[in-house]
Structures are given as structure tokens and as C-alpha cells.
C-alpha positions in Angstrom: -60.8 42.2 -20.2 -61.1 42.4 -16.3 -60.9 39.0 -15.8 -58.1 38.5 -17.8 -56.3 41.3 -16.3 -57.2 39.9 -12.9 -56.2 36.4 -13.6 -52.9 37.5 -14.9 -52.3 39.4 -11.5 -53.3 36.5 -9.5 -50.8 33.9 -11.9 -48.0 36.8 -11.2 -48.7 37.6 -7.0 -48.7 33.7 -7.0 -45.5 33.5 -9.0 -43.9 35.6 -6.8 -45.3 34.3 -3.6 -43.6 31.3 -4.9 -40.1 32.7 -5.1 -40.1 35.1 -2.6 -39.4 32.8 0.1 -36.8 31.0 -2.1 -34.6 34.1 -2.4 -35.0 34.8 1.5 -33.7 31.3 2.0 -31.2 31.1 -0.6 -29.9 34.4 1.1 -29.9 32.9 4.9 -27.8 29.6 3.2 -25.3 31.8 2.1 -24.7 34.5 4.7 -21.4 34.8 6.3 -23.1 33.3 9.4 -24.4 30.0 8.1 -21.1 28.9 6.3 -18.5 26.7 6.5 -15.3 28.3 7.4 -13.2 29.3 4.8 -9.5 30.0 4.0 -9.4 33.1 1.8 -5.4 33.8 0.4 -4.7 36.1 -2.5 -2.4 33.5 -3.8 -1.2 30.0 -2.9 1.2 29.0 -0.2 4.3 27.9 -0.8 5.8 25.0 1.0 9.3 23.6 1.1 10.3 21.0 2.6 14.3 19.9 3.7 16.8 18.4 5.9 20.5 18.6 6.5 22.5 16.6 8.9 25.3 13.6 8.6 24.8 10.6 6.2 25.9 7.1 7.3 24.3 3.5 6.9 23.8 4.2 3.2 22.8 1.3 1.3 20.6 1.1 -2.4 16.9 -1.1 -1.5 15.3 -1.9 -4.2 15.7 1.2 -6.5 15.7 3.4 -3.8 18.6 4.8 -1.3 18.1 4.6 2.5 20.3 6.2 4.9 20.5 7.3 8.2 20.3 11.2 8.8 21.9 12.7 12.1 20.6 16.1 11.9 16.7 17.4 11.1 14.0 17.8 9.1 11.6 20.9 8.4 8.9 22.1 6.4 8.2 25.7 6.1 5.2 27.5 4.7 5.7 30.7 3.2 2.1 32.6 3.6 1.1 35.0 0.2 1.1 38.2 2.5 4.4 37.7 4.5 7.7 37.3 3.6 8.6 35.4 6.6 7.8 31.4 7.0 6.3 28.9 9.2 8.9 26.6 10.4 7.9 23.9 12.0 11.5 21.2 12.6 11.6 17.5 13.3 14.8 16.7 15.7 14.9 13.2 16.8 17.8 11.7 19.4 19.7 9.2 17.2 18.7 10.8 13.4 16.0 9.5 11.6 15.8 6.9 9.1 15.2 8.7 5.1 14.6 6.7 2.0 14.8 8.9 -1.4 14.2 8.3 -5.3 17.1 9.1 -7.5 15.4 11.1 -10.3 17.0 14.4 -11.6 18.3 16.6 -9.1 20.3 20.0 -8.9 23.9 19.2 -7.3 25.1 22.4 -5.1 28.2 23.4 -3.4 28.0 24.2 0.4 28.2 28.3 -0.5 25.7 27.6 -3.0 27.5 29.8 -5.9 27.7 26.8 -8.3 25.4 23.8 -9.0 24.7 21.3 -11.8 21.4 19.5 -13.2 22.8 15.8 -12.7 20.1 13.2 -14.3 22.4 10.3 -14.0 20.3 8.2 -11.4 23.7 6.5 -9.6 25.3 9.7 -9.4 22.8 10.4 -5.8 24.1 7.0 -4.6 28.2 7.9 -5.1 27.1 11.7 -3.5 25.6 10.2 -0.3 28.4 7.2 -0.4 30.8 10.1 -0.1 29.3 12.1 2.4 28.8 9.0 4.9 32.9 8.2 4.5 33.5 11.7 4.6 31.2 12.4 7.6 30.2 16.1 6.4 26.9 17.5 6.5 24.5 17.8 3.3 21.4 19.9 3.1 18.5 18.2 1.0 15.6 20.4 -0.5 13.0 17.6 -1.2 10.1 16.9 -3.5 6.9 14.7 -2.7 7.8 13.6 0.6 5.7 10.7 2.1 6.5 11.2 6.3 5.7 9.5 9.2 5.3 10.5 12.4 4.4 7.2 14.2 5.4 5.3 17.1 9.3 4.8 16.4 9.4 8.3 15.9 9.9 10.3 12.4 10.6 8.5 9.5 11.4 9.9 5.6 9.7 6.7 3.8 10.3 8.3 0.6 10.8 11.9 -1.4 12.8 12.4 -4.5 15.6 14.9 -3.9 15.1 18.3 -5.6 18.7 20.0 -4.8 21.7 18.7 -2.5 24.1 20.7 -1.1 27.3 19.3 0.6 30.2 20.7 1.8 32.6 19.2 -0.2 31.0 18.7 -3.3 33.3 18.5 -6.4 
């Protein structure tokens, strides 16, 4: 009966021997001193992105409308625990060029009281027409935007429009 006892001891020390040192280095991996940085936020941020300014040069490429924007572009980041965003503005000398999906899009007027769900694809193409003859500034609240920053300076290569607002909308 001793020995058994005694074997049964030494099977458990060794068992625990074993993962003794396991547990002190699982531990050390994940102390806040041996990890990665990490972003902790209550909830997610929230990021819009937009641009207002003058239309001209509007023309339809390949299923897709380019114009010229005289004006800027911005995304902002609204943080979970502030009310206030993070702006951060594109201004180039001479507008930028913007190319844009027609897809569904909210069509608002400049006070923002009244606005319609427009899904007719050709109706973003007569909006912007107008706005380049008329030469009055439209606000664009975008969707998907692919950007670049590169060595002509910014660039909108493409984003569908979420909502446009424009001064004399009708």
C-alpha cells in the first residue's frame, strides 16, 4: 500500500512539476507588459466621409461620372466616448478631380428639411449637369470611397454618393 501511495505522489509532484512552469509562462505571455498594443473602445467608431464645393467638367466615363470639385474633402471620426469628431480636410489649389457610382442616393435641399430616395441611376448625372451650369455649391456625404493621396495631389477615384445636397435642388 506504501508504494502505491508513494508512486502515486511521485506521478502527481511530477505532474505538477510539469505544469507549473507552463502556467508561470502562459501568465508572463499574457501580462499587460508583454503584449501587443491594443485599441480598447466601448463601441465602434463612426466615420463619415464628404465634400462640398462647385461642380464643373462633368462628363459620364464608362458608367461612372467624373467631375471636377472646387471646394474640399473630409473625413471625420466620431470616437464612442465623445460627441465631438476628428476632422481631418483635404483642400487642394485648383479642386480635385472626383469620380462617383450612381447607385441609390438621398437627394436633399440646401436647408436640409426635405429629401427624396432617388434610385434612378441618370438622375445623379442631370443633378451634377445642373449644378456645373448653375455654378452653386453641393455637399456630398459618400460611401466606400477609394482616395488617393499621390503625387498630383488628392484624387476621389471612386465612392458612391450616399446623400447630396445642393442649393437649388428642386
Amino acid at each position: 500500500m506504501k508504494s502505491t501511495f508513494v508512486r502515486l505522489a511521485t506521478l502527481c509532484f511530477i505532474f505538477a512539476g510539469c505544469l507549473l512552469p507552463m502556467a508561470v509562462f502562459a501568465e508572463d505571455i499574457n501580462s499587460s507588459t508583454n503584449r501587443e498594443p491594443h485599441f480598447f473602445s466601448k463601441g465602434p467608431w463612426a466615420v463619415a466621409f464628404e465634400m462640398e464645393g462647385t461642380v464643373t467638367n462633368v462628363a459620364l466615363i464608362d458608367e461612372r461620372i467624373q467631375f471636377q470639385v472646387n471646394g474640399r474633402f473630409w473625413f471625420a471620426q466620431f470616437p464612442p466616448e465623445g460627441p465631438n469628431p476628428v476632422v481631418i480636410e483635404v483642400h487642394r489649389k485648383g479642386g480635385f478631380l472626383a469620380t462617383v457610382s450612381p447607385d441609390s442616393f438621398v437627394a436633399m435641399t440646401g436647408d436640409g428639411r426635405a429629401g427624396s430616395v432617388v434610385n434612378d441611376k441618370g438622375r445623379l448625372l442631370r443633378i451634377l449637369t445642373a449644378a456645373a451650369q448653375r455654378g452653386t455649391v453641393g455637399k456630398f456625404s459618400l460611401t466606400q470611397p477609394k482616395m488617393d493621396f499621390g503625387t498630383n495631389g488628392f484624387a476621389l477615384l471612386d465612392a458612391k454618393v450616399l446623400r447630396i445636397t445642393d442649393a437649388d435642388l428642386r
